[in-house]
N, C-alpha and C positions, 0 to 999 in steps of 0.2 A: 967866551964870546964877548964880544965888542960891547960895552953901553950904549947902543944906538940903534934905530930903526937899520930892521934888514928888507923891506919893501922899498928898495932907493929908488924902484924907476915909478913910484907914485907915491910922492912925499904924503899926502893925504891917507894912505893908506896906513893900515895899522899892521903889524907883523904875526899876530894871532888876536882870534875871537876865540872865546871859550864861550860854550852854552851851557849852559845849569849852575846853579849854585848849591848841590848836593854835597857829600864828602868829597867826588872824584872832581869836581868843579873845582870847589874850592884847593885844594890841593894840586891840580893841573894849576890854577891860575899863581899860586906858590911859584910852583916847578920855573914858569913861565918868566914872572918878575923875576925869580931871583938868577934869570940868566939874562937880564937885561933887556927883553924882548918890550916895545911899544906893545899891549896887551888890553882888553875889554870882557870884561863878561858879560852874558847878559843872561836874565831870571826871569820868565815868569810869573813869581808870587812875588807880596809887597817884604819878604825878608829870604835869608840864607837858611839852608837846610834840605833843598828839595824832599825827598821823599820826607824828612822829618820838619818840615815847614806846611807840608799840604797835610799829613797825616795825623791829625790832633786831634783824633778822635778818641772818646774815653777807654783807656788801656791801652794802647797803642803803646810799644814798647821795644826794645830789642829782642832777639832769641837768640844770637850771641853774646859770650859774656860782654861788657861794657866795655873793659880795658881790652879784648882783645880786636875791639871794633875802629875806634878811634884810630889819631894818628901817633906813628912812629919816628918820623922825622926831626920830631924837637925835645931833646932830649930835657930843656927845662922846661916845656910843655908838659912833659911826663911827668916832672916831680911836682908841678903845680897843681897840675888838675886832681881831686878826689871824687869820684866815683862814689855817689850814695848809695847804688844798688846794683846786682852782680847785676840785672836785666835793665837800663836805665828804660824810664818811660817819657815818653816826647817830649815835656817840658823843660826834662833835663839833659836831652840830646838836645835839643835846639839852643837852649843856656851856651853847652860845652862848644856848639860850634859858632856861634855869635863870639865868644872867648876866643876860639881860634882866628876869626876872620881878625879881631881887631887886636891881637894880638905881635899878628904876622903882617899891617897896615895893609890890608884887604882892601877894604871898604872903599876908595875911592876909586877902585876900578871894576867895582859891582856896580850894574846897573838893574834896578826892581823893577817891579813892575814894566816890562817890556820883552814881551812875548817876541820871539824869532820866527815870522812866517814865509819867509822865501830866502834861500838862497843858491848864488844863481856864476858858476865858471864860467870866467872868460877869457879862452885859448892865447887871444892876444897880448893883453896885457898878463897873465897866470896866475890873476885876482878872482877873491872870490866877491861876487855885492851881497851884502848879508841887508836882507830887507825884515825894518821891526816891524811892531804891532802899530808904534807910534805914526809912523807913515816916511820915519827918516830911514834913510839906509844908510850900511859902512862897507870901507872897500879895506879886505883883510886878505893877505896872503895867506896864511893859516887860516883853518874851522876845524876846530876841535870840539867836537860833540861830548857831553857829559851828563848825558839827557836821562842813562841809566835806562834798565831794562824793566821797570814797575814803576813808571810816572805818565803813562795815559790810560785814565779813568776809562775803564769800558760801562755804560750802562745800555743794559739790556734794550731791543725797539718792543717796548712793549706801550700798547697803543696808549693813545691822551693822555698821556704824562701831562700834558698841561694845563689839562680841567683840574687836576687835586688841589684843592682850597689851602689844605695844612702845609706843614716845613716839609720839603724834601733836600735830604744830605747825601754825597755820595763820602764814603772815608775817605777815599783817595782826594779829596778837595773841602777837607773840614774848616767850617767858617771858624775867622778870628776868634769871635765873639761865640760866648758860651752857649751853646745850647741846652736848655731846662729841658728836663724828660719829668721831670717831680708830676704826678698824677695825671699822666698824659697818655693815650692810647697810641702806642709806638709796635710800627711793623720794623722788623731788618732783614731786609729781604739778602740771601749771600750767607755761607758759614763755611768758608776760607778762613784765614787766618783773619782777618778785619773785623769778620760777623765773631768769630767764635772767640778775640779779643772784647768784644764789645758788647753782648750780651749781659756775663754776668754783675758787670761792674753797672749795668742800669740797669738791669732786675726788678734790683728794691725800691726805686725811685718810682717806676712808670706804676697806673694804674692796671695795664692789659700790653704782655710784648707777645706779639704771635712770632715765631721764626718760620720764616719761607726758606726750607730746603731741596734744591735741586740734588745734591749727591752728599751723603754723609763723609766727614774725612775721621784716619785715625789722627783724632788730638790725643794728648799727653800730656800730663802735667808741667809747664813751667817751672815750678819749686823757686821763685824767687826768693829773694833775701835781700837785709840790709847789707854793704860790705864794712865792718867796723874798722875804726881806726888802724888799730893793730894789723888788720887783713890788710889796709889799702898802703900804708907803710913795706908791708912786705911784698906788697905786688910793685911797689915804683925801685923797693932794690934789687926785685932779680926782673924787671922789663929787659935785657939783653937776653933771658933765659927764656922766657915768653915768647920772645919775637923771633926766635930759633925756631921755638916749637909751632908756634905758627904757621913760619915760611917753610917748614918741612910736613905739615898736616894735609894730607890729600883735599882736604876742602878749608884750610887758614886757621882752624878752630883750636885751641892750648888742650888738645885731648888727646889720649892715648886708644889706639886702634887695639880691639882684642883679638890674639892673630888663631886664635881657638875655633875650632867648627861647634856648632852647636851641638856637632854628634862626638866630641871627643869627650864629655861630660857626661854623669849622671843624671839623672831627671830631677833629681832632687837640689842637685848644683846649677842644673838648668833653671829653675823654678828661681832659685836665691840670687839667680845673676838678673833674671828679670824681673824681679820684687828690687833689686837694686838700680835697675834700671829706670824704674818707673818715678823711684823715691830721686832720682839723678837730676841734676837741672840741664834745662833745654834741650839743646841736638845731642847730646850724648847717648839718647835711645839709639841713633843713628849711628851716629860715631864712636860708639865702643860696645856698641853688640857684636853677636858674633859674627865674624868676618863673613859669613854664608847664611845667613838673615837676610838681604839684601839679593840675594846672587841663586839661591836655594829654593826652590817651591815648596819641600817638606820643612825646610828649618825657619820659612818664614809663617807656614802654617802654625807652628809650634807658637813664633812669638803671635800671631794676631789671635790664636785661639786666646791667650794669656790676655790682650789686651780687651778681647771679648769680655770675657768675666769680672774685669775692671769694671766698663764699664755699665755690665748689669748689674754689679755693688753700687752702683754711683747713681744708679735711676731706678726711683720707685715703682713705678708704674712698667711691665715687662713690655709692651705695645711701644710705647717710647722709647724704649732703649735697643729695642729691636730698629726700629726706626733709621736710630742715630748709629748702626752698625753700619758699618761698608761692608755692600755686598760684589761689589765690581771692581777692588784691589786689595794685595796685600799690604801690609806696613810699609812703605819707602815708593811707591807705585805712583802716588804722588807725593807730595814735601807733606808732611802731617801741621799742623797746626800746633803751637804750644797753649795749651788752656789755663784758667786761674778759677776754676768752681763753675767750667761752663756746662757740664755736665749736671752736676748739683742745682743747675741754674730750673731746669724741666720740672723739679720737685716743688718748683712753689708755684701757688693754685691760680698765681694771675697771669703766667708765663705758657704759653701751646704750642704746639710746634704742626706746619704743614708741610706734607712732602709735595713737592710740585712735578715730582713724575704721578702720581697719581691725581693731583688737585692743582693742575697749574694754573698761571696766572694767564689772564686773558684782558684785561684791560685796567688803565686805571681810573677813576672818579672823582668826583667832586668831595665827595666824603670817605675812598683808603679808595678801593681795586677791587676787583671780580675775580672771583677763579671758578674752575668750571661747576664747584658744587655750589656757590653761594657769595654773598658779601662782605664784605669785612671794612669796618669804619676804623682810620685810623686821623690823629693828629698830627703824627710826627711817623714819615718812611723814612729809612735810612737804609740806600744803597750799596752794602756792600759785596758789591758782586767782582770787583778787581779789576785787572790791565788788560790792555791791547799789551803783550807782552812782549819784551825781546825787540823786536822790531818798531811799535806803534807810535813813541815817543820821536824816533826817528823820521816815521815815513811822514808825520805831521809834521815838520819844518818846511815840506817841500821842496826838498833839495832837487837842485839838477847840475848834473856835471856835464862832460865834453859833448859836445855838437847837442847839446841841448838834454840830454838822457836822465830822466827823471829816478831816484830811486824807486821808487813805488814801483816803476816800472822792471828795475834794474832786478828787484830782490817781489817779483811779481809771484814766484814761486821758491821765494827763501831766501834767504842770507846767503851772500856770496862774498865771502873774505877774504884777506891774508891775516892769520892770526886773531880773528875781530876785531882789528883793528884799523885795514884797509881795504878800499872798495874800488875795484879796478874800473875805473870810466869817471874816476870825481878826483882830479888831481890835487894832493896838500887836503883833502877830508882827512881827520884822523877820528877815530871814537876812543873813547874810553872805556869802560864799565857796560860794553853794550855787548849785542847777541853773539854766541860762538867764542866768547871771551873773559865768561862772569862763568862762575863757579864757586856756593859755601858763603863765606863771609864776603861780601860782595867787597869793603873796601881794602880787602886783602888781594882782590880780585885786580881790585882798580888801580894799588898802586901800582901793579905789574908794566899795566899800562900806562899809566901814566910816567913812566920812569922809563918806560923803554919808548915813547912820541916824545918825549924831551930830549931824549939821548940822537933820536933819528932826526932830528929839527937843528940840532947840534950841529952834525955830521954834514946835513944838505947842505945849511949853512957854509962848513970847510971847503964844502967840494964848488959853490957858488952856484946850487943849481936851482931853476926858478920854477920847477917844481917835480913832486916825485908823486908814481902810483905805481898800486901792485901790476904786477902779470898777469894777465889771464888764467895764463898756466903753473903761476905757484897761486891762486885765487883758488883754482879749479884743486888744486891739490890740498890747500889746507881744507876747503868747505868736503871735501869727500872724505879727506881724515875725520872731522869730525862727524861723519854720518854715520860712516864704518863703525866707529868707535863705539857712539852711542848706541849702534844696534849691537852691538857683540857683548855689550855688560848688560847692567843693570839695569839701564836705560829702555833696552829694547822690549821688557815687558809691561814700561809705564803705559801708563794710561794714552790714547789719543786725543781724552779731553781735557787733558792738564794744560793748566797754564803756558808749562814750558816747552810743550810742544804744539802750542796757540791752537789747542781743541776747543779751547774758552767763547771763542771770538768766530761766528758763523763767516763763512767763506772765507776764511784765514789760510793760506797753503800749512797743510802739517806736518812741521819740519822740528828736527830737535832744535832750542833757540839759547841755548845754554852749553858753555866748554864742557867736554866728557871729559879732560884732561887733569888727572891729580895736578894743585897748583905746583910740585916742584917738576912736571915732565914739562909743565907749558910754560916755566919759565927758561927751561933746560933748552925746549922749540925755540922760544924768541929767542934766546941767548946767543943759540946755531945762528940763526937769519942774521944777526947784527954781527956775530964775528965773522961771517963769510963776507962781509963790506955790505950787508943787508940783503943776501941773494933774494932773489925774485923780485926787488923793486927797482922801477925804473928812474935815474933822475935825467931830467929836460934840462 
């Protein structure tokens, strides 16, 4: 493609907006420059990183390994960068991709601090006006979303939030500036992965942590580690070997599937596969149990009994640990949580735990919250209760496409795609790393995407068309692929109040919000669509 603006019939006009400065941002806005496109991003928060720019809260860290999360596009990107830890934790994801932005001369087409709150199709011209926070707007042929599907903080409407005198944090929006727990009376209300990151690592600091829980998750050990010289030497000479095994891993991860039933084994090899399992680091409980662990009602009973008796090894107190047992799914029913001694965390005498199906919360105060047995004084709340997921980051831009059609309205009862990637009534929208299209390691998810909007933005270009959107009717056919799908696995016995099926978030429609599609079948689907000259979408 041409070095020159493709918006010619409004020289003012830009050729793409990109929204987020996350992995899938940053690397859409790559993709973008390096095909010559007039291009803008706009952020948000006061730097890059999304999800690992707002998420700085203590422990917040990967649960894919490190190297196979980052990018793969630059091949002396890859022999530069070293990786301190197989788990990296936020300070040194956000490092890594600060490196990458100025690296690749990012930076001057990042704009911070400037939130995206309207934008708005017009038929006529086949521009989109992208209105900021700032009060200017841009006029962009392109709007390429990269908002990501875990970047709007849901917090609970639990009454006079704004009588409490003390700090209140949400993780999804953790301040610059340090926050001191050192002998302070601290609730964490959420034991998601945020809460049950963030617990043990201020433990020892606070004078009194109560944890409010609504549902117990099975977490697992994380098992982090430094990666030493020698280790990260040998992970930058076989990165081509890596990145195989990646793109061929049903959810992006360098793990080997165990293709065994839990019933082809002894009880005793059973037992040694999941004492190995346990000692394993990260999603490998997942991704290399037994194939029917997941898919099995007895075979998963087998691993969550095992994970049972973990952890009543792990908690003193039998009342506690009962507690913190799920009793309303099996292991994979929702994404479990990876822990770091959050378990171990209940054994010290200044740490409590309340369950808030039995004792919920009912309002908050000048001095912590009420719940229905009593008071609780705190200094410091920290919100970790999670996303408007899948959708929410989206429907807050306020988008609206042809004859005015609001998303909100559009996906009123769910996501309605081609591929998740097109929304038929919003001409040149593209998303990336959002609902019906993210699966596993999400930026393995995203380059898909974003590799297959650059290839299609390519192509419109060739053919000189002034704008493309999905069909109805292949819309209507991939959103029912993915419904079908999700109900006939593994999917279909998750939970209704899981995140991913936006049970989390009161009057959410509850639709699966995430691809069921192992990443080589869904790259195998876009592959189809783009070699057929893009069937089902239309260009103008």
């Amino acid at each position: 493609m041409s070095k020159r603006s493709i918006a010619q019939d409004s020289p003012a006009a830009l050729d793409a907006v990109v929204v987020g400065a996350g992995i899938t941002g940053i690397y859409q806005l790559h993709r973008l420059k390096e095909m010559g496109l007039s291009v803008a991003l706009y952020e948000d928060g006061a730097g890059v990183g999304g999800t690992w720019f707002w998420n700085r809260y203590p422990g917040a860290r990967f649960d894919s390994e490190s190297y196979s999360y980052g990018y793969f596009f630059d091949e002396q990107l890859l022999q530069e960068w070293d990786w301190k830890e197989l788990f990296a934790s936020q300070p040194e994801i956000e490092q890594y991709l600060n490196y990458v932005v100025d690296r690749q001369s990012l930076r001057p087409l990042i704009h911070s601090n400037t939130r995206v709150v309207g934008a708005f199709f017009d038929e006529d011209t086949a521009l989109w006006t992208v209105t900021l926070g700032t009060g200017e707007s841009v006029l962009t042929k392109y709007l390429v979303s990269a908002v990501g599907i875990l970047s709007a903080p849901f917090t609970p409407d639990i009454p006079n939030h704004e009588l409490f005198r003390g700090e209140m944090h949400h993780t999804g929006r953790w301040p610059q500036t340090p926050v001191s727990f050192k002998g302070k009376k601290v609730a964490v209300i959420g034991t998601g992965a945020s809460g049950v990151q963030i617990v043990p690592v201020i433990a020892g600091e606070v004078e009194t942590l109560t944890v409010f829980q609504r549902t117990p998750n099975w977490a697992t050990p994380l098992n982090n580690r430094p990666i030493s010289a020698e280790e990260m030497a040998e992970i930058k000479a076989t990165y081509p070997a890596i990145y195989e095994k990646v793109s061929q891993n049903k959810s992006g991860l360098p793990h080997d599937a165990d293709p065994r039933s839990a019933f082809d084994v002894t009880e005793e090899e059973r037992l040694e596969k999941y004492e190995a399992l346990w000692n394993s680091p990260g999603l490998r409980k997942i991704t290399e149990n037994f194939r029917d662990t997941e898919l099995d009602s007895k075979a998963n009973t087998m691993f969550t009994e095992f994970l049972e008796k973990k952890i009543r090894s792990l908690v003193n107190d039998p009342s506690v640990a009962e507690r913190l047992i799920p009793k309303d799914h099996g292991f994979g029913g929702k994404r479990p949580p990876f822990e770091a001694g959050y378990f171990e965390a209940f054994n010290r005498e200044n740490v409590s735990l309340v369950d808030m199906r039995a004792d919920p919360i009912v309002t908050f105060t000048e001095q912590g919250l009420n719940t229905v047995k009593g008071h609780h004084e705190f200094d410091i709340i920290v919100l970790a209760t999670g996303f408007d997921a899948g959708t929410g980051a989206l429907l807050r831009m306020n988008i609206h496409g042809r004859e005015g059609l609001s998303l909100a309205d559009a996906w009123k009862d769910g996501p309605r795609t081609l591929l998740g990637v097109m929304v038929p009534g919003f001409p040149n929208l593209l998303i990336a790393g959002g609902p019906h299209g993210t699966r596993g390691n999400v930026p393995r998810s995203s380059e898909m995407h974003v590799d297959w909007i650059s290839d299609l933005i390519n192509f419109t270009e060739q053919k000189g068309s002034k704008w493309i959107e999905p069909t109805p009717e292949a819309a209507d056919a991939y959103t029912a692929h993915v419904y079908e799908t999700a109900g006939g696995g593994k999917h279909g016995s998750t939970q209704a109040s899981a995140w991913y099926n936006g049970g989390n978030i009161p009057g959410k429609a509850n639709h699966f919000l995430l691809s069921p599609d192992p990443h080589p079948e869904y790259r195998r689907r876009a592959r189809e669509v783009a070699d057929d000259g893009y069937r089902g979408v239309t260009f103008a």
